[in-house]
N, C-alpha and C positions, 0 to 999 in steps of 0.2 A: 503815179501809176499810169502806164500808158494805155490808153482806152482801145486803142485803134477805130477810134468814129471817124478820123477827117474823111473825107467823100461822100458820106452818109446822107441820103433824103432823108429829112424828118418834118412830120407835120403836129402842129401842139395846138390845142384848140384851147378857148378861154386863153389868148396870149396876149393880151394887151397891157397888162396892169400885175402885180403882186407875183404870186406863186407862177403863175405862167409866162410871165415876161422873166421870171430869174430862169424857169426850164429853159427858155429860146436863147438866153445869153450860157446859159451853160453848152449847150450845143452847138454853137455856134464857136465856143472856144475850144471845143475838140474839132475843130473844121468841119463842122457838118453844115449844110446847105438845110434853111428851115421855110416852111410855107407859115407862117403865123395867123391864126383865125380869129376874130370876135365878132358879135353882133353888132359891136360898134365901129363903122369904118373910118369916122374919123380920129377916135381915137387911138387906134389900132395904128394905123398911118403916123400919128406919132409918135407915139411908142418906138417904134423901129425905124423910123426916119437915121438916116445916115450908116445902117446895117446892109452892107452891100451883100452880104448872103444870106440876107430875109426880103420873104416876100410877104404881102397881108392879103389874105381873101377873107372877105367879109361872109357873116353868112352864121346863119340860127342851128344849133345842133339838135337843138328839141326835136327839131322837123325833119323828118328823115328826106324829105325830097331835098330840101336845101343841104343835108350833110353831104348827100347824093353830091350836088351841083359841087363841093366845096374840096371833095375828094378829089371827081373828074379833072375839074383848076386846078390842084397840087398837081397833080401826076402830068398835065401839059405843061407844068412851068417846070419841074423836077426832070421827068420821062418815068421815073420810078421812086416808089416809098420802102423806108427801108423799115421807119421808125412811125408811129404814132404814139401822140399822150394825146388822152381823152382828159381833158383838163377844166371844163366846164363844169362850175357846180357856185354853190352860194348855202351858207348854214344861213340864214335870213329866214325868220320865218312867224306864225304865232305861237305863242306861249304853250306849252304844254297843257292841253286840254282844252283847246279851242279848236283844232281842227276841223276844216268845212270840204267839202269833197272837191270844190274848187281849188283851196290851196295844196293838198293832196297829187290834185294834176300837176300845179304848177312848180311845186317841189320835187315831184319823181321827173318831169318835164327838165329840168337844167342841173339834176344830180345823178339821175340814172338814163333816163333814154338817150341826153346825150352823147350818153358812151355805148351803148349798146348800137344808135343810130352812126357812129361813124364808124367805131367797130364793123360792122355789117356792110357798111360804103365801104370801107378799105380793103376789106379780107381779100376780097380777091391780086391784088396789088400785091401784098405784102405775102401771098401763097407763092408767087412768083420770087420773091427774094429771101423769103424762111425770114420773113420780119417779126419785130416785136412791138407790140403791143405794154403801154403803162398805161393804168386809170389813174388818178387821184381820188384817192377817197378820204377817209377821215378816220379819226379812233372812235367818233361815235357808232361808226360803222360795227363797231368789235364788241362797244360794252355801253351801257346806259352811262351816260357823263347828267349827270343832275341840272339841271336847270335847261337841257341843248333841248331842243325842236323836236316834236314827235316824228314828223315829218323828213324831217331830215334828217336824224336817228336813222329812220324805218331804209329811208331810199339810200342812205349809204351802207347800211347792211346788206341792201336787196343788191347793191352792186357788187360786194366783197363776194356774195353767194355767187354772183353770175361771173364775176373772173374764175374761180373754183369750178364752175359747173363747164363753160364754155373752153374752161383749157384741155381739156381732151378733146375735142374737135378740131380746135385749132393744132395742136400739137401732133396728130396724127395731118397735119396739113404743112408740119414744118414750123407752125408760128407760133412764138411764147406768150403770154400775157402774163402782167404783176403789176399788182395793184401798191401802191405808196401810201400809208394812211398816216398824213401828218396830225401832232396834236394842237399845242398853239402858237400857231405862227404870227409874227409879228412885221409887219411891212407898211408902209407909210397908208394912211386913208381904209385901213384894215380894221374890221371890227374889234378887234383889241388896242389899235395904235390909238382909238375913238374913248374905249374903256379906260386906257391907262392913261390920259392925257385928263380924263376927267373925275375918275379913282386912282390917284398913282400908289396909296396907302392900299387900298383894297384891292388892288390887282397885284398887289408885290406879294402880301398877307395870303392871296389864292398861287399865287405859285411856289410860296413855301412850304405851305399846306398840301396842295397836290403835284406836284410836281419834284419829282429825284434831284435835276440837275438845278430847281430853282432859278429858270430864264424859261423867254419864250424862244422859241427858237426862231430861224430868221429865212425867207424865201430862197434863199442864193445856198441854203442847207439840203431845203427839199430839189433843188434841179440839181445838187451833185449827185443824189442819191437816185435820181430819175436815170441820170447819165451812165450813172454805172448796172443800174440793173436793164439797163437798153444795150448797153458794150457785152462784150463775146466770156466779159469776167465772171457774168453772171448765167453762163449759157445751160446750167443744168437749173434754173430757176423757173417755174413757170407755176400757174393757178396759187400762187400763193400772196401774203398781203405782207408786206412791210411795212412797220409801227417806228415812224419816228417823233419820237414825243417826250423825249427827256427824263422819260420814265412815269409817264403820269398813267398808263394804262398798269391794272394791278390783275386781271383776271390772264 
């Protein structure tokens, strides 16, 4: 299907590794020109080493002055944004029922402000080009998955809510948002690639039991489907979440 991305600025934050490095290599092969973000600059830098239309600005999305500074950089190396992913986030967290108001911070901190914090940096860029806007969120976001993180449950809901609440503003500005809510994805050094290497019995046994298509699905799945709901095929698409998860969400 042909996208019509080649020309495309795009900017994907959390790019260095897993889900966000398969988004920057999917866009990159519909010719789009990508600014690529982590907290981590060195290894962000190799990540994309040898990608002549990626760039890495380094830089914390929690913090809205640095999303600020990280925006400002794309748009001087780009001139303009056409595309953002708010791609930042981590299920990491404590157990269910141990919540401290600290980890509380530091989980709505790298699953929800990051997107709301570049979102807010970007808007005005992408009012200019009738851009779009993808979050990454999750299916915990949609429905209680048993054993996941209150925390990060709570903070991937509270972002499903804010692409839904924030696309009528944006949309009366020209710009789409849609949210991606993968279920489990499996990518090297991945909190599951860690489960199944050392459960291979009990993580096969959890995807037959919950899951439709019985596999995890695989990062280079979630950045097609980023690519497409960012292409013009999706243009009547906006404030809503797409679930891809092999069927494991049942509500």
């Amino acid at each position: 299907m042909e996208l019509n991305l080649s020309g495309k600025n795009v900017l994907v934050s959390g790019a260095s590794r897993g889900i966000g490095l398969a988004i920057v290599n999917a866009f990159v092969g519909e010719g789009c020109k990508v600014v690529c973000n982590s907290r981590d600059k060195k290894t962000l830098m190799a990540s994309i080493a040898g990608m002549d239309s990626c760039h890495g600005v380094a830089g914390d999305m929690s913090d809205p002055i640095q999303a600020k500074l990280v925006v400002s950089k794309a748009i001087e190396i780009l001139s303009t944004l056409d595309i953002v992913v708010c791609n930042v986030g981590s299920g990491t967290s404590v157990p269910p029922g141990e919540e401290s108001f600290v980890e509380w911070q530091r989980v709505f901190g790298l699953n929800f402000f990051s997107a709301t914090n570049l979102v807010e940096a970007s808007r005005e860029a992408l009012r200019e080009t009738k851009g779009v806007v993808v979050c990454i969120s999750s299916i915990c976001g949609t429905e209680v998955i048993p054993g996941a993180p209150v925390t990060y449950t709570v903070a991937k809901a509270a972002l499903n809510v804010y692409i839904k609440a924030i696309s009528r503003p944006l949309g009366d500005e020209g710009v789409r948002v849609i949210g991606v809510a993968p279920g489990n994805i499996l990518f090297e050094e991945s909190g599951w690639d860690k489960r199944f290497r050392s459960d291979p019995q009990g993580t096969s046994t959890m995807l037959e039991r919950e899951v439709s298509l019985t596999r995890f699905g695989t990062a280079e799945e979630v950045g097609d489907m980023v690519v497409w709901c960012a292409s013009e095929k999706a243009a009547f698409a906006t404030g809503t979440i797409w679930v891809l998860d092999g069927g494991q969400v049942r509500s």
